[in-house]
OpenMM code with the backbone's topology and positions (N, CA, C; nanometers):
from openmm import Vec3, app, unit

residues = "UNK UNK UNK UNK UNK UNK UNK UNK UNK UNK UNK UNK UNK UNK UNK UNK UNK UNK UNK UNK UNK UNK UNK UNK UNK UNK UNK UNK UNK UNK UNK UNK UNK UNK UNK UNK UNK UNK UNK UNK UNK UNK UNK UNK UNK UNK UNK UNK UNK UNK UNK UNK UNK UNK UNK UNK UNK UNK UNK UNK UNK UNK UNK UNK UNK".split()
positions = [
    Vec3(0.7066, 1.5269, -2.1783),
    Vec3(0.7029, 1.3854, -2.1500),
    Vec3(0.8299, 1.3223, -2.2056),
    Vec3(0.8963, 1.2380, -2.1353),
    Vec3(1.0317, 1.1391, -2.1558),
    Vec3(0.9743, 1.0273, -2.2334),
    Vec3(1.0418, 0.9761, -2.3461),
    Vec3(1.0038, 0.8489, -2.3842),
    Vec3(1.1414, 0.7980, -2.3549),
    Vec3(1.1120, 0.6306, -2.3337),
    Vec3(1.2417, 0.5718, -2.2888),
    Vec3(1.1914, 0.4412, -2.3733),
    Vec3(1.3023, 0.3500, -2.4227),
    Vec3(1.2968, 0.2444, -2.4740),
    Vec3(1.3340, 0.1406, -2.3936),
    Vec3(1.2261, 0.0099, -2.3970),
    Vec3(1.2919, -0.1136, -2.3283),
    Vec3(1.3113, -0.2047, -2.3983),
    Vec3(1.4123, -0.3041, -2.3773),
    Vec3(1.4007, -0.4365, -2.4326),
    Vec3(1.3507, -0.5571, -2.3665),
    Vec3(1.2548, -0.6455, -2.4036),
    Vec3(1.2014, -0.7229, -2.3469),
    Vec3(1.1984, -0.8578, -2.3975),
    Vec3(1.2541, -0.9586, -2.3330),
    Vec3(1.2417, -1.0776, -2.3819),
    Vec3(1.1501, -1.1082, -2.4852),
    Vec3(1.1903, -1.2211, -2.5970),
    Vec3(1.0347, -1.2436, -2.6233),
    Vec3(0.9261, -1.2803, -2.5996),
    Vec3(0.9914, -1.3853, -2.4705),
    Vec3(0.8694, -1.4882, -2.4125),
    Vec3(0.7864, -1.3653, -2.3483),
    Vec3(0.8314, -1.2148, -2.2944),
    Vec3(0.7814, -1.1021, -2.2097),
    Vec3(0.6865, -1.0373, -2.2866),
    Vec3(0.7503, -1.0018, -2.4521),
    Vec3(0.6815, -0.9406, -2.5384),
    Vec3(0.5462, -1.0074, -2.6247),
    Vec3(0.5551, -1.1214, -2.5752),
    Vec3(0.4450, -1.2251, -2.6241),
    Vec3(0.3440, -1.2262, -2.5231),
    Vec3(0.3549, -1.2039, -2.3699),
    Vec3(0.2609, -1.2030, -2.2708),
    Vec3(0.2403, -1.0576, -2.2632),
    Vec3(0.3267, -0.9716, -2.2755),
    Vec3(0.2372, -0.8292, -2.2992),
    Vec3(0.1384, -0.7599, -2.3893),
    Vec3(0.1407, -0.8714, -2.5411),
    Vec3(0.0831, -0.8639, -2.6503),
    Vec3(-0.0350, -0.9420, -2.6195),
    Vec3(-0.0377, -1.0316, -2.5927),
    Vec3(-0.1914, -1.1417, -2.5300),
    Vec3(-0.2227, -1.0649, -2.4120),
    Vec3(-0.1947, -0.9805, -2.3187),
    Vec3(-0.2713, -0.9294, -2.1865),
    Vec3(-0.3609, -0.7871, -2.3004),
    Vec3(-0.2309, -0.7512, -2.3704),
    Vec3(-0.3517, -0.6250, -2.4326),
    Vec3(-0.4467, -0.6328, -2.4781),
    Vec3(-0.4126, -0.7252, -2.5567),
    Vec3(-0.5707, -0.8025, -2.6593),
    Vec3(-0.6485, -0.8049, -2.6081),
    Vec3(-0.5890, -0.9401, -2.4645),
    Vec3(-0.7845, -0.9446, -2.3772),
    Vec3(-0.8094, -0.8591, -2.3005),
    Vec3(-0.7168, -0.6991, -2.2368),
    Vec3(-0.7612, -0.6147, -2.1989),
    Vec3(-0.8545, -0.4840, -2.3252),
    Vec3(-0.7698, -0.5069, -2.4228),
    Vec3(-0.8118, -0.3599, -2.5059),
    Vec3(-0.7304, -0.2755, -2.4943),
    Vec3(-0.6393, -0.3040, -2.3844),
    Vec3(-0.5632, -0.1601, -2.3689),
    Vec3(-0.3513, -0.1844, -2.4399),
    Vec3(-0.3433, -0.1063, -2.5253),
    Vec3(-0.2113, -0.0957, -2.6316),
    Vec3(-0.1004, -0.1263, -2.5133),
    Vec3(0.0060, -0.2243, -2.5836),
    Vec3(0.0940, -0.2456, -2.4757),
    Vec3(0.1556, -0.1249, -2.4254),
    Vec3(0.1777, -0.0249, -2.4780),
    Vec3(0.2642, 0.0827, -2.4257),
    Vec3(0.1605, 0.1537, -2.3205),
    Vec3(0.0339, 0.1483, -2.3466),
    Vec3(-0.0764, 0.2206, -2.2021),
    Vec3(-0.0501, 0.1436, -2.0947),
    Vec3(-0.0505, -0.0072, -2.1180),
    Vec3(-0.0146, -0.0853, -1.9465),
    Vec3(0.1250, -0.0754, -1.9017),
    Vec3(0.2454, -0.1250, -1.9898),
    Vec3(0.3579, -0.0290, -1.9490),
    Vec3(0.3485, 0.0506, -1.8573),
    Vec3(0.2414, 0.2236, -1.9173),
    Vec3(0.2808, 0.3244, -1.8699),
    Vec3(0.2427, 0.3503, -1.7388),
    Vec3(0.1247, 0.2561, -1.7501),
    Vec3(0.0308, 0.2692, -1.5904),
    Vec3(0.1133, 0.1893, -1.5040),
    Vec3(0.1334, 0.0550, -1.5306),
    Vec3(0.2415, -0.0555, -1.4065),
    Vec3(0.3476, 0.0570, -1.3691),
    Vec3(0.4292, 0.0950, -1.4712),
    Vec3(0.5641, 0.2363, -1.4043),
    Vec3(0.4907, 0.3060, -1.3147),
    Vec3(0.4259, 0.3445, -1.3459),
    Vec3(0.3263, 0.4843, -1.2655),
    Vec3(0.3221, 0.4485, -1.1414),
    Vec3(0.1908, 0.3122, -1.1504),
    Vec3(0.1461, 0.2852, -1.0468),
    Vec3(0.3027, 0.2402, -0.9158),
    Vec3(0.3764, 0.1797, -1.0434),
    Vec3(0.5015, 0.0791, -0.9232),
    Vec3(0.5204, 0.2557, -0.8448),
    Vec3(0.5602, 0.3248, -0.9434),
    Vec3(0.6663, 0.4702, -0.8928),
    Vec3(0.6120, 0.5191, -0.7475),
    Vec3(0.4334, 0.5186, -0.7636),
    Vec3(0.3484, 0.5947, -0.6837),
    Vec3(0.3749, 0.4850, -0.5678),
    Vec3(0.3589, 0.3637, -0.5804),
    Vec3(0.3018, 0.2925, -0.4599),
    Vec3(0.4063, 0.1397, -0.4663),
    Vec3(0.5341, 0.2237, -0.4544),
    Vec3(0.6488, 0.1212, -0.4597),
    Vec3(0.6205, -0.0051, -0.3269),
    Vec3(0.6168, -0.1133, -0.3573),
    Vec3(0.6076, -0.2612, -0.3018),
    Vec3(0.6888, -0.2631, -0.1911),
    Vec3(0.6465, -0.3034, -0.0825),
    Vec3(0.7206, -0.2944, 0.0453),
    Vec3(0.8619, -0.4048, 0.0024),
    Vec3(0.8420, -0.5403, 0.0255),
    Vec3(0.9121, -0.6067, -0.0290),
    Vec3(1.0568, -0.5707, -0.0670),
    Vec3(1.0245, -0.4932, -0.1487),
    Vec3(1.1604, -0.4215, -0.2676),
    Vec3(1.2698, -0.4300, -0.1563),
    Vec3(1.1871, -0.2619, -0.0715),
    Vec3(1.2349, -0.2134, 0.0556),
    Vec3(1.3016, -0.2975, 0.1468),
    Vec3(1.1999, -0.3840, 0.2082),
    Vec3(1.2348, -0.4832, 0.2851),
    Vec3(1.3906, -0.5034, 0.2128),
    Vec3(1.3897, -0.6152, 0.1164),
    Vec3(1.5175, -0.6377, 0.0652),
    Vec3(1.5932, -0.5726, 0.0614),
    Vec3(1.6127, -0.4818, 0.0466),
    Vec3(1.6910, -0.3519, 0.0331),
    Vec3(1.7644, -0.3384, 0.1323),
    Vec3(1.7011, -0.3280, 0.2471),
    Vec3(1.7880, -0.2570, 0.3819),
    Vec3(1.7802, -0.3923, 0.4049),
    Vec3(1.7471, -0.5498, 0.4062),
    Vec3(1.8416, -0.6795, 0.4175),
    Vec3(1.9583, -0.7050, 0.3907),
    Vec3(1.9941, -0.6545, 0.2568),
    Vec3(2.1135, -0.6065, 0.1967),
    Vec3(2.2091, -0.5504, 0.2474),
    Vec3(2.1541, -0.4069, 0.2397),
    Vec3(2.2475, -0.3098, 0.2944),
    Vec3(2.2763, -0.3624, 0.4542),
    Vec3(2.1825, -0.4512, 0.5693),
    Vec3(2.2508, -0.4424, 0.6556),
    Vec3(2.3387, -0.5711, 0.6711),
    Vec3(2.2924, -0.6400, 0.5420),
    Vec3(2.3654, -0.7771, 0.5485),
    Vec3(2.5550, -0.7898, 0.5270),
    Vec3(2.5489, -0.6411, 0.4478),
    Vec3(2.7184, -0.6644, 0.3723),
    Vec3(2.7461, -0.4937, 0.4520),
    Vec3(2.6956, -0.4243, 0.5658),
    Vec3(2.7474, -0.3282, 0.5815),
    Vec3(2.8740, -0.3088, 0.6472),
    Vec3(2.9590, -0.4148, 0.7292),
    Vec3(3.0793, -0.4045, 0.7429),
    Vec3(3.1369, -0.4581, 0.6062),
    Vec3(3.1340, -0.5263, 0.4891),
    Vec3(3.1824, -0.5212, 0.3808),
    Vec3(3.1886, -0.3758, 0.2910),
    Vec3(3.0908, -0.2996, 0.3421),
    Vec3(3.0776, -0.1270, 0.2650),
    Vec3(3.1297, -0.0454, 0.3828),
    Vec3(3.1496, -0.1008, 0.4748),
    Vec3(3.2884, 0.0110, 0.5636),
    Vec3(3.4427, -0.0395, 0.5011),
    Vec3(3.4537, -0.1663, 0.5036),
    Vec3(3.5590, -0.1782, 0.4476),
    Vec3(3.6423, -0.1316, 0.3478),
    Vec3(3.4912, -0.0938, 0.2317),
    Vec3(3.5554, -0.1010, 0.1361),
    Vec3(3.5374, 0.0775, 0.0788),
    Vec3(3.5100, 0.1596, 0.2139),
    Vec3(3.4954, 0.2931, 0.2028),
    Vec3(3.6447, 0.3473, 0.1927),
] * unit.nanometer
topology = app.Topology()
chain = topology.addChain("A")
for resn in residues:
    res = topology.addResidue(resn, chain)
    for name in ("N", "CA", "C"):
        topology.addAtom(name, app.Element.getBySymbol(name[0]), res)
C-alpha cells in the first residue's frame, strides 16, 4: 500500500473533521474511500471538460507541436 500526503486548507480540514465526527468514520477512511470511489467511477463531467478543452485550444497544440 502507497501512503501519500495532502495538504488541505484549513477551512477543508475543519469540514473533514466535523463530517467524521457525525459519520464515525476517521478522516483518513473517507479520504480513502472518495479516492477509490472517484478512481473507480470517475465523474463524467471531468471528461466532458476535458475533451472541451482539448478541442477548444487544439489548433493552439498543433501549433505549438
Amino acid at each position: 500500500m502507497t501512503t501519500i500526503t495532502l495538504a488541505l486548507s484549513d477551512d477543508s480540514a475543519i469540514k473533514l473533521e466535523e463530517l467524521a465526527k457525525t459519520t464515525g468514520i476517521p478522516p483518513a477512511e473517507l479520504l480513502r474511500a472518495s479516492v477509490e470511489e472517484w478512481l473507480t467511477h470517475p465523474r463524467a463531467d471531468f471528461a466532458d471538460a476535458a475533451s472541451y478543452v482539448l478541442k477548444k485550444n487544439a489548433e493552439l497544440y498543433r501549433r505549438l507541436a
